[in-house]
VOTORLUM-505274 format. One line per 3 residues: number of its first residue (from 1); their letters; for each residue x, y, z of C-alpha. Coordinates in nm, 2 decimals, decimal comma, padded with zeros to 4 digits. Each point is the difference from the previous one (the first is absolute). Layout:
REM VOTORLUM-505274
NUM = a = X/Y/Z  ...
END
This chain:
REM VOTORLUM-505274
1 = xxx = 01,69/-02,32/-00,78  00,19/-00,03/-00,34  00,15/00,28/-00,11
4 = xxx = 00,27/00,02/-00,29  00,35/00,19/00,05  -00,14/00,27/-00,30
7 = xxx = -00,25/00,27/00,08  -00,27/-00,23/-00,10  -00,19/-00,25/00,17
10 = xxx = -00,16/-00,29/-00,10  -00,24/-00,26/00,11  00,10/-00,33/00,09
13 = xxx = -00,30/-00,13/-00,26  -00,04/00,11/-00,38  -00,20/00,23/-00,14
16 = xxx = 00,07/-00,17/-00,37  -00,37/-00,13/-00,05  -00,14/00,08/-00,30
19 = xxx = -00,36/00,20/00,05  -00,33/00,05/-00,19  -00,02/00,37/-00,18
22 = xxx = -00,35/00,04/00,18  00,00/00,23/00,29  -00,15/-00,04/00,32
25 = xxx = -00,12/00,33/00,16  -00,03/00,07/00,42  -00,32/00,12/00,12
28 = xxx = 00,09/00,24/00,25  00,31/00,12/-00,14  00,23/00,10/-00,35
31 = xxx = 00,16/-00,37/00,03  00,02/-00,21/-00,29  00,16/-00,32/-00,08
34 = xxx = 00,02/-00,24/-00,28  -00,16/-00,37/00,05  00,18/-00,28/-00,03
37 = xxx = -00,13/-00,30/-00,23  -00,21/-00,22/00,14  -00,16/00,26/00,25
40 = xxx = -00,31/00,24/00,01  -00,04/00,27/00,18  -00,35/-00,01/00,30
43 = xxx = -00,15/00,22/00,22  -00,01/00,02/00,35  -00,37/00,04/00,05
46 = xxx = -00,01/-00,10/00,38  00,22/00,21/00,21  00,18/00,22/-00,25
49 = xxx = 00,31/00,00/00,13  00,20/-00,10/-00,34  00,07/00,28/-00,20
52 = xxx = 00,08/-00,25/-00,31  -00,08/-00,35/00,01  00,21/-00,28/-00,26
55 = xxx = -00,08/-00,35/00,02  00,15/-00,33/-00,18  -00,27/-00,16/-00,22
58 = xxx = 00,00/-00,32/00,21  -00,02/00,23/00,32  00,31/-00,17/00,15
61 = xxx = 00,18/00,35/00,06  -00,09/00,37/00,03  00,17/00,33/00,01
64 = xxx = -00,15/00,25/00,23  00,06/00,36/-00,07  -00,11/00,18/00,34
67 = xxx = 00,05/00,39/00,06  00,17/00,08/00,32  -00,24/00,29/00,17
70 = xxx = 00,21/00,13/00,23  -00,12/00,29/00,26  00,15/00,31/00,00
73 = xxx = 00,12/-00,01/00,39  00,17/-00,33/-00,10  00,14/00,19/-00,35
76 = xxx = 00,14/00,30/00,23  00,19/-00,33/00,22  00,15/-00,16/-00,29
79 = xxx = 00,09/00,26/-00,19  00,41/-00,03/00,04  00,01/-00,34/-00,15
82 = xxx = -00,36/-00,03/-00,14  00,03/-00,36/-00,24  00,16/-00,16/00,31
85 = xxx = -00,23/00,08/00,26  -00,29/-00,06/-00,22  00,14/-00,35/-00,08
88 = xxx = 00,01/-00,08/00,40  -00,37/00,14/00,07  -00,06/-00,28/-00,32
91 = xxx = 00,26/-00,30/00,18  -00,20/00,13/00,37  -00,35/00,00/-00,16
94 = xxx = 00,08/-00,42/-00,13  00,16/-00,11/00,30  -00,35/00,17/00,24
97 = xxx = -00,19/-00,17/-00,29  00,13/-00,35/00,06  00,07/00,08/00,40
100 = xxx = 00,14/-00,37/00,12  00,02/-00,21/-00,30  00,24/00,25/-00,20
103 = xxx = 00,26/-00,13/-00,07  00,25/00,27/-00,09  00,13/00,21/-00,33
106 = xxx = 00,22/-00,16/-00,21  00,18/00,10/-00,31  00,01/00,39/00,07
109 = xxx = 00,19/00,21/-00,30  -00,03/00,35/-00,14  00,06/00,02/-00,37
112 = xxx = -00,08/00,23/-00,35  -00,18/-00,08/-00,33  -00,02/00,29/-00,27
115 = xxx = 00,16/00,23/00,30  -00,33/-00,04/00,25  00,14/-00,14/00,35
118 = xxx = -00,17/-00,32/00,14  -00,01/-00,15/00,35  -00,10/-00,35/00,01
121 = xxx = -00,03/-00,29/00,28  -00,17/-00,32/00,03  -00,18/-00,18/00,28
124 = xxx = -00,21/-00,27/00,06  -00,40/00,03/00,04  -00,27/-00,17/00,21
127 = xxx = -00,01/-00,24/-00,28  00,37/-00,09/-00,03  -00,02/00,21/-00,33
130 = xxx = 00,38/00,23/-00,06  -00,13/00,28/-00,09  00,22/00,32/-00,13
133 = xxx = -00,09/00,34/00,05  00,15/00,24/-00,23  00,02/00,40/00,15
136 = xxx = 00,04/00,32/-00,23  -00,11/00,32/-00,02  -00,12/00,16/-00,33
139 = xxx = -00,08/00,39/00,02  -00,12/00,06/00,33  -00,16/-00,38/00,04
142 = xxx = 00,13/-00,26/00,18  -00,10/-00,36/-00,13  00,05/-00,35/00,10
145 = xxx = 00,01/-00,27/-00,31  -00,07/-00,37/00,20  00,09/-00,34/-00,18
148 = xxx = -00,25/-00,25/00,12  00,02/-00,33/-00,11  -00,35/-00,15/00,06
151 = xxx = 00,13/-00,35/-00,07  00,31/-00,18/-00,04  00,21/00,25/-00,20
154 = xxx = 00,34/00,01/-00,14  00,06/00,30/00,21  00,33/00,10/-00,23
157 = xxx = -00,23/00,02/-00,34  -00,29/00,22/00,25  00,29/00,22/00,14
160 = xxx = 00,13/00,06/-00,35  -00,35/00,05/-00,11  -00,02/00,28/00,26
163 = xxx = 00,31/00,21/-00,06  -00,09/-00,01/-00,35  -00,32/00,18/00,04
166 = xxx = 00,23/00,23/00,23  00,20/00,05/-00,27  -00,32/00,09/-00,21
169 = xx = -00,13/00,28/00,24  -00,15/00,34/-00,23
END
C-alpha cells in the first residue's frame, strides 16, 4: 500500500495521461468516462457482464468497467467497512476463479484522484497476463475497472492509462 504522510493518497502509477474529450457512457449505470486516444469504446453483446467496454485500436489492452451487484444479505454484513469488504469478495471471487494456478495479489494500494477513494491490486491470470483491478464506489454502485493487457504491454503506460480514466469519472 503507498500512502503519503498528508491526508491524501496517491497511487503508485500516474494518472497524467492526456484523454480524448469524447465520453464513453455505461450501460447499466450513470458512469461515464473519457477515452483515451487510440481506443474505441465496444459492446459486450455475449454475456453482458461489462457495464462499459474501452478497447486499444490494435486490441492489445482493454479496460473493463464491471458493476459490482452485491445482495442485500451480503450489504447488511459489510456494512461497517463496506469498500473493504467489497474489495475482498472481488480478491476471493479471482483467486476461486483461477483455483490452483493463482498465483497471488501483488501490488495492493488504496489511493484518491479528484477526492474518489480507490483500492487497487494486481495478480496474475490463467494466461500469465498482470492484470489490475481498480475498486470504488460511486453513489450507491460498486464497480471494478480491470487493466487487461491482451498482448505484450508496457503495463506502466496501461496502468497510467487506467487511473486517468479514473480520474475522468462524471
Amino acid at each position: 500500500m503507498v500512502q503519503s504522510c498528508s491526508s491524501s493518497l496517491s497511487s503508485m502509477y500516474d494518472s497524467g495521461y492526456t484523454l480524448t474529450n469524447e465520453i464513453a457512457k455505461a450501460k447499466s449505470s450513470q458512469l461515464s468516462v473519457k477515452i483515451p486516444p487510440g481506443w474505441f469504446m465496444a459492446e459486450d453483446n455475449e454475456n453482458k457482464l461489462i457495464d462499459l467496454w474501452l478497447i486499444k485500436d490494435d486490441y492489445s489492452a482493454t479496460l473493463n468497467f464491471i458493476v459490482l451487484n452485491i445482495d442485500s444479505l451480503t450489504s447488511k454484513e459489510i456494512r461497517n467497512d463496506e469498500i473493504k469488504s467489497v474489495v475482498e469478495f472481488s480478491k476471493v471471487y479471482k483467486k476461486a476463479k483461477y483455483g490452483k494456478t493463482f498465483g497471488g495479489f501483488v501490488n495492493k494500494e488504496t489511493f484518491e484522484i479528484n477526492k474518489k477513494k480507490f483500492f487497487a491490486y494486481e495478480y496474475l491470470d490463467d494466461a500469465k497476463r498482470n492484470i489490475r483491478v481498480v475498486v470504488f464506489k460511486i453513489g450507491n454502485k460498486f464497480y471494478e475497472l480491470t487493466a487487461i493487457p491482451v498482448k505484450a504491454q508496457k503495463l506502466q503506460e496501461l496502468y497510467k492509462i487506467q487511473n486517468s480514466v479514473l480520474s475522468s469519472i462524471n
